[in-house]
N, C-alpha and C positions, 0 to 999 in steps of 0.2 A: 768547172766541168772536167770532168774526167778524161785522160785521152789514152789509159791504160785498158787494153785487151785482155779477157781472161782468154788464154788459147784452147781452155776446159770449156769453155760455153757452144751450146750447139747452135747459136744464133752470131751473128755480128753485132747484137744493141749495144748502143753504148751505157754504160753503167753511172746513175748517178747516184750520189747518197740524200737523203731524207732531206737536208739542210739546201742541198744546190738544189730538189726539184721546190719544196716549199717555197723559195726565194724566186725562181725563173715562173713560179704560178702568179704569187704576187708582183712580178715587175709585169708580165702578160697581161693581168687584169688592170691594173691599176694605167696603164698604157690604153688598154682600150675603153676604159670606161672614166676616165679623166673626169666628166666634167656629165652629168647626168643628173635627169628630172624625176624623180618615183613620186605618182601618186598613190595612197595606201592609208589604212585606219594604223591610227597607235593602239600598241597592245604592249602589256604589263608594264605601263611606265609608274614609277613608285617616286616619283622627282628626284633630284639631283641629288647623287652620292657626297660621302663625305670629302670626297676627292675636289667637288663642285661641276664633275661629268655629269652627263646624263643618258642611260642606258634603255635603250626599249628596241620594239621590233617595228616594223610598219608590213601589214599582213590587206592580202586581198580574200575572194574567197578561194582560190588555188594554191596561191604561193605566201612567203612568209621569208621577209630580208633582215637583220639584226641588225641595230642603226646605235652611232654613239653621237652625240654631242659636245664639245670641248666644252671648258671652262671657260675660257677667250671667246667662246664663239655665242656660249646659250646666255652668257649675260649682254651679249650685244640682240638677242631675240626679241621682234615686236610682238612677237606673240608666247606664249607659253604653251608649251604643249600639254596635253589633259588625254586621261584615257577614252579611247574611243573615238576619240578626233578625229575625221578625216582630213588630209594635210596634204603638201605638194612640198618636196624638200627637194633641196636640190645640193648636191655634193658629187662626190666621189667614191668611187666601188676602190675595197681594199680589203686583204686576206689578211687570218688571223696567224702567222703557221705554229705559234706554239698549238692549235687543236683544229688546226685544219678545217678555220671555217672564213667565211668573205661576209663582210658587211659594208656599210655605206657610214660615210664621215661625213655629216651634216652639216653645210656650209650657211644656208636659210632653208625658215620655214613658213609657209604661210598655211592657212584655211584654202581647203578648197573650194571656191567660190563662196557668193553671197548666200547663198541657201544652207552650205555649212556652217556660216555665221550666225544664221537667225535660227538655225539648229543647237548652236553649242550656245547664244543667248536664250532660249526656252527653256533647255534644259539647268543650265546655269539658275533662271528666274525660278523654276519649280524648284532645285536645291534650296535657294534660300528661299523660298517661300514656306516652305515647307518647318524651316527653322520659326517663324514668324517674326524674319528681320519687314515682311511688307504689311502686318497685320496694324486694321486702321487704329484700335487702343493703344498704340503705338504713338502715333501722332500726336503731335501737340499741337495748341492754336499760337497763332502769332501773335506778336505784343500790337495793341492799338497805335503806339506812339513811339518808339524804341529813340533810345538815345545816341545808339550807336549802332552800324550797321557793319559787319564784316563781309569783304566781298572776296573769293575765290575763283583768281582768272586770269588771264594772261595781262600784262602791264601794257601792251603794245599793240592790241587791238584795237576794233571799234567799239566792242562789249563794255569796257571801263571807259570810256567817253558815254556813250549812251547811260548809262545808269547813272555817272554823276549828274552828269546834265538833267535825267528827270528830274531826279531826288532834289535837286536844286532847284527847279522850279515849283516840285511840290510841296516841300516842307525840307528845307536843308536841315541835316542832322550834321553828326562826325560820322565820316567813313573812314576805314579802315583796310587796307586792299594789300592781301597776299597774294604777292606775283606767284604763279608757277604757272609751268608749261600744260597747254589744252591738247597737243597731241603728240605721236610719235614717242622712241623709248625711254621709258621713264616718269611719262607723265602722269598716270595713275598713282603710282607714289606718292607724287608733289603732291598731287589732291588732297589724297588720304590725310597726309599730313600735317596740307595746310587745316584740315578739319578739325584732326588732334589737338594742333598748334591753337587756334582759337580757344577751344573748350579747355586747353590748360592754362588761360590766362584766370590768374586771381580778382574776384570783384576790388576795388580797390588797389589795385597792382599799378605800379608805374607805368603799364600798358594800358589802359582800360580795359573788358572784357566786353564784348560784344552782345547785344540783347536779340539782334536774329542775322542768320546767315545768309548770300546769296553765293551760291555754284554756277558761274554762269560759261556758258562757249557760244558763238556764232555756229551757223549751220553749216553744214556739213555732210560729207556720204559716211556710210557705215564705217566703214575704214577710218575717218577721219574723227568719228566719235566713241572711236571703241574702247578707250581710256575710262571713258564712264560707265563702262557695263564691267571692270574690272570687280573681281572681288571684293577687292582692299578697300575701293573706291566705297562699294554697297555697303561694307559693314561701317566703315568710318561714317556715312551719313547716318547709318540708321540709330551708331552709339552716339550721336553728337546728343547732349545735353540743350546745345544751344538751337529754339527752332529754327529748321535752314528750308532755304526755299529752292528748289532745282531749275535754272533756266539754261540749260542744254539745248542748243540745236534751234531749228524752226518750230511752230505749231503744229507739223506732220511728225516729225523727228521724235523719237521714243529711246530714253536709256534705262538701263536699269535703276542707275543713280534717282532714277525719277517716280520708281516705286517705293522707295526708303527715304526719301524725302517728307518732309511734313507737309510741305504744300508745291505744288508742279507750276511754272510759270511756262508760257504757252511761248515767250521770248525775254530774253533778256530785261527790255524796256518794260513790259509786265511784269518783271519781278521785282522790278523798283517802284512801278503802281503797287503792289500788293504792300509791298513794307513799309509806306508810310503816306498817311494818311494824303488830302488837298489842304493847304495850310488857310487859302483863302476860302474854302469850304468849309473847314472850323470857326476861322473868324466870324463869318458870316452866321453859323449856326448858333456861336457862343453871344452874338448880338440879338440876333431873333430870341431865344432862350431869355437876355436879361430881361428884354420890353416884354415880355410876358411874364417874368418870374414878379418885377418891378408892377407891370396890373395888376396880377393878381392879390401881391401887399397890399395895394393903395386900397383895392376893395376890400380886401379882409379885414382891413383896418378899422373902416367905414364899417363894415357891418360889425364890427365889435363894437364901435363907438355908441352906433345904434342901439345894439343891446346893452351896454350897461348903462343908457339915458332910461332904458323903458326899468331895469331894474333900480334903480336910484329912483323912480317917481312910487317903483311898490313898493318902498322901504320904510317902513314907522322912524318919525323923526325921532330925536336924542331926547327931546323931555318926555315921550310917551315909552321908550324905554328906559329910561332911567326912574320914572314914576314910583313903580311898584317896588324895585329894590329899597328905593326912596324909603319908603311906608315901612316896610317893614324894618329896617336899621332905625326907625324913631321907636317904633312898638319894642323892638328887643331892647334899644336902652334905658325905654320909659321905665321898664320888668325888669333890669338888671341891679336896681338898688334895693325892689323888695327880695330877688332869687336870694342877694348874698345875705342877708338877715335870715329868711328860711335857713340857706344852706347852715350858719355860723350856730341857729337853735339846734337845726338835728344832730351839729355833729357835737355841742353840749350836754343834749340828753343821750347821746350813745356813750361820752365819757362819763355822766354820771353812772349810767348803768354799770358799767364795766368798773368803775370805782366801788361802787356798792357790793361786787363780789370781794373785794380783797381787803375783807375784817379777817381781826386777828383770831376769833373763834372759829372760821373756815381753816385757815391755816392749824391753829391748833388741834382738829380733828382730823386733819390729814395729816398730819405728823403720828396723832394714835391709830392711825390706819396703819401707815407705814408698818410701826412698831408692832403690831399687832399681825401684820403680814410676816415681816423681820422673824417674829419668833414661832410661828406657824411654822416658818420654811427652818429654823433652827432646830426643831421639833422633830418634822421630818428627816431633817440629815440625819439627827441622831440615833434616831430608828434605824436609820441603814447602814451608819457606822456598827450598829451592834449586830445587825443581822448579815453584817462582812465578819465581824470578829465572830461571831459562833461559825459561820461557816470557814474560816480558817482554822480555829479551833476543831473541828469537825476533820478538817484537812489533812492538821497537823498529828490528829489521834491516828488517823488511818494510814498516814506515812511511820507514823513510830511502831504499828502493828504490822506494817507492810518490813521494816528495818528489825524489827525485832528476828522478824520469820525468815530472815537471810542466812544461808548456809557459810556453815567457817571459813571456804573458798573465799567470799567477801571480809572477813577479818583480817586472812592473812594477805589481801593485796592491801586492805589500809592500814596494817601495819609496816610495809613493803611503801607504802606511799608517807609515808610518818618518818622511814629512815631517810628516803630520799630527800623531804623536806629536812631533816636534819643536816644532812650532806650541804644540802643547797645552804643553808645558815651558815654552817660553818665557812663555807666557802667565801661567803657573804664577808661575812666577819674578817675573813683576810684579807679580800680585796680593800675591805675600810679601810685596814689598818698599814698595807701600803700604798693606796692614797693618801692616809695624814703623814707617812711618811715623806714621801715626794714634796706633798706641801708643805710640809716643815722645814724641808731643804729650799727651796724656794724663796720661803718667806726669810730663811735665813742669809738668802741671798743679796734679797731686797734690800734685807737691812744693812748688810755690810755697805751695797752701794749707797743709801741714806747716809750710814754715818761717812762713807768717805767725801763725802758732798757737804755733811754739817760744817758751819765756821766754825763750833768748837774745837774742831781739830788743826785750825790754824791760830786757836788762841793758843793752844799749846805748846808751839814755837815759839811765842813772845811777844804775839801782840798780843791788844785789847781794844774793845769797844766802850767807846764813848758813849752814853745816853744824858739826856737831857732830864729835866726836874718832871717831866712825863713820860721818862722809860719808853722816849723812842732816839732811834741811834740820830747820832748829830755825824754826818761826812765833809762837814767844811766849817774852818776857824769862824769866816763870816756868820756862819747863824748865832754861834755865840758873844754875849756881851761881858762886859767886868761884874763881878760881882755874884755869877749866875752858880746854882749848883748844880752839878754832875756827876755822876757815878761812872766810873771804872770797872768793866768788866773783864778780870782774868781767866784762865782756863784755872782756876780752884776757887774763885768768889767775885766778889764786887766790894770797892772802896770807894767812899764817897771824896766830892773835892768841889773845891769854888773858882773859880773863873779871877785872871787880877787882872788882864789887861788885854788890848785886840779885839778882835770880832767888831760885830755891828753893837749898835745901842740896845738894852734890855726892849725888847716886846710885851705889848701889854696879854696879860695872858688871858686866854678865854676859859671860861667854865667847863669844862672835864666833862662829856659828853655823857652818861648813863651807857656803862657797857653791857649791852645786853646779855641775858639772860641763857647760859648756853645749857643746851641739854646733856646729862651724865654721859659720856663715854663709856660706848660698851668695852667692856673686858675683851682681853683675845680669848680664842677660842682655844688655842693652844698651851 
């Protein structure tokens, strides 16, 4: 605060700046209003900012106060606030001075009474009603006999003694029992959850998966079961796959949970009646069932026997039907020695007949048919070979009178086409003759590599080949004996010579094969 005087002012006030009155507003209110109850409807709440506050107004029909929520604070909320709500909050009045405005920092909230409760569950039941989370096609029936039963409820009450203990007296199954909390904050979650959590188990799975649900709680005032009219709570019942059975509360007691349920159990203990069957009621049924299934046999039996006695005495014995086939298998093979004589004449006299067509004077006149046809149709072709040739002839007159009557235009282009065919000759004629040139060189090529490869041109250094007395070359001492003759082959002739000593023993010789026959060698071309 200020303690500076403008001695220019017409008054004595004391002077403060924007900062010290905004600040001396808020410690004023927030001093007098500490600790304060407002009732009032929520208006424009749009849920919790990304901050995790939560921002609205609580309005009457006169006035209208701006209200925030902490983070710390609305996750500790038993209730959630929803627009429209009427509520009874209780905090703290406090000013905003960056824009000069006062609201209330929400410490709890509740519903304003029981009649706003049953207000904000109608309205709630008509929302999702309205979805068709309550619609009965919805429902499923339960299993007659379920193998497993999963129960959703607190571990520490009466409700899980009570159902074990029916279920155990009625038909023991496996149960399966997800703790969570039946009230106060949080416990709507757990529910939901535990619903999820069942319907995510796999058939088969190291868990079992459960074949029907029970949701159960003990009774309770409104407050005490308001967990089940939660949202979260109605959708998770109404998507469970597995059917689940609702036993909430007493037989008066009504939750939401209990319209999205597949079936409503009026208590606890009735929900465990509904899910499985009287075991000594089965036994007893399945015994009644057999002495009746077991009479009914024994008679059916009986009157079967009965009737196939009375049809066994109207049946013709075995020599009265076998009689007739009897008769007839002796008549057909009495007839079977004369049929194949019949058959063996007809099919003689059909080969005679057909024999008796094929003389040689049949043949011989179809033969002068032929020929006589043959030169008929030879006849004819000749006819029209000749009346092709006049008509070509005919053709050809009329082309040479058509050629004759051509203007000299047409001489001098085939005279014009006469040079150019000469042109084209000649050209011809050159191209021959440097191809046989090229190939002359070639083959000249050839041949130097032939002879550079001939052995004659290594007998002309000084050796010579050996041949034997049948002029094929001898390459080792061994094949020759003493006495044997061989020719000497130099690069200018051949001298003949006898063998004196070495080699192997003379070989008896074989006869000189017939060399065949070769055909003349053609000439070169060249």
């Amino acid at each position: 605060m200020s303690n500076v005087f403008d001695t220019d002012s017409p008054t004595n006030l004391t002077e403060y700046s924007v900062s010290e009155l905004s600040g001396s507003i808020k410690r004023t209110v927030e001093t007098a209003f500490d600790q304060v109850r407002v009732r009032g409807e929520i208006s424009g709440y749009r849920g919790p900012h990304s901050s995790g506050h939560a921002y609205f107004s609580l309005k009457d029909d006169r006035a209208r106060i701006d209200a925030v929520i902490w983070k710390g604070t609305f996750s500790r909320l038993k209730f959630r606030p929803e627009e429209g709500m009427e509520v009874i909050a209780t905090g703290k009045v406090t000013t905003f001075p960056g824009s000069s405005k006062y609201q209330i920092v929400i410490e709890t909230l509740e519903p304003a009474g029981a009649g706003a409760l049953m207000a904000l569950i109608e309205e709630r039941k008509r929302k999702l009603g309205a979805e068709g989370l309550f619609d009965a096609a919805r429902k499923r029936r339960l299993p007659f006999m379920p193998r497993i039963i999963g129960v959703v409820t607190s571990p520490t009450g009466a409700v899980i003694r009570d159902i074990l203990h029916r279920i155990s007296d009625r038909f023991p199954v496996h149960v399966i029992v997800w703790p969570v909390k039946v009230q106060g904050d949080g416990s709507g979650e757990e529910v939901a959850n535990a619903i999820r959590g069942f319907n995510g188990f796999q058939p088969g799975g190291e868990v079992p998966r459960p074949d029907v649900l029970i949701v159960a709680r003990g009774g309770g005032s409104l407050e005490d079961l308001w967990s089940f009219n939660d949202e979260i709570v109605v959708r998770a019942a109404a998507e469970s796959e597995i059917p689940l059975i609702s036993a909430v509360g007493h037989e008066t007691d009504w939750t939401l949970i209990d319209y999205a349920a597949d079936v409503r159990a009026p208590t606890p203990t009735g929900a465990a009646e509904m899910a499985v069957p009287v075991k000594a009621e089965l036994d007893a049924q399945v015994s009644a069932l057999s002495a009746r299934l077991q009479g009914c046999t024994n008679r059916q039996m009986d009157h079967r026997r009965q009737s196939v006695r009375a049809l066994m005495r109207a049946l013709p014995s075995l020599d009265q039907l076998l009689a007739l086939p009897r008769r007839r298998f002796d008549e057909a093979a009495a007839g079977l020695g004369r049929g194949l004589e019949l058959n063996t004449i007809n099919k003689r006299r059909s080969f005679e007949r057909t024999a008796s067509h094929l003389r040689p004077d049949v043949l011989s006149n179809r033969i002068v048919e032929r020929r006589q046809m043959l030169a008929e149709r030879m006849t004819r072709a000749e006819r029209t070979v000749e009346r092709l040739i006049d008509r070509s002839k005919s053709r050809v007159l009329r082309a040479d009178a058509v050629f004759a009557s051509l203007p000299m235009r047409l001489k001098t282009q085939t005279a014009r086409m006469r040079e150019h065919l000469t042109n084209l000759s000649r050209h011809a004629d050159t191209a021959v003759r440097h191809q046989l040139t090229r190939s002359r060189g070639e083959l000249s090529a050839q041949d130097r590599v032939l002879q550079s490869l001939s052995y004659k041109n290594v007998l002309k250094r000084g050796y010579a080949v050996i041949r034997d007395d049948e002029n094929r070359p001898v390459s080792q001492a061994a094949a020759l004996s003493p006495g044997v003759g061989i020719s000497l082959e130099f690069a200018d002739g051949r001298v003949g010579a006898v063998t004196t000593e070495g080699g192997a023993p003379p070989r008896k010789r074989s006869p000189k094969p017939e060399e065949p026959t070769m055909p003349p060698k053609q000439g070169s071309l060249f």
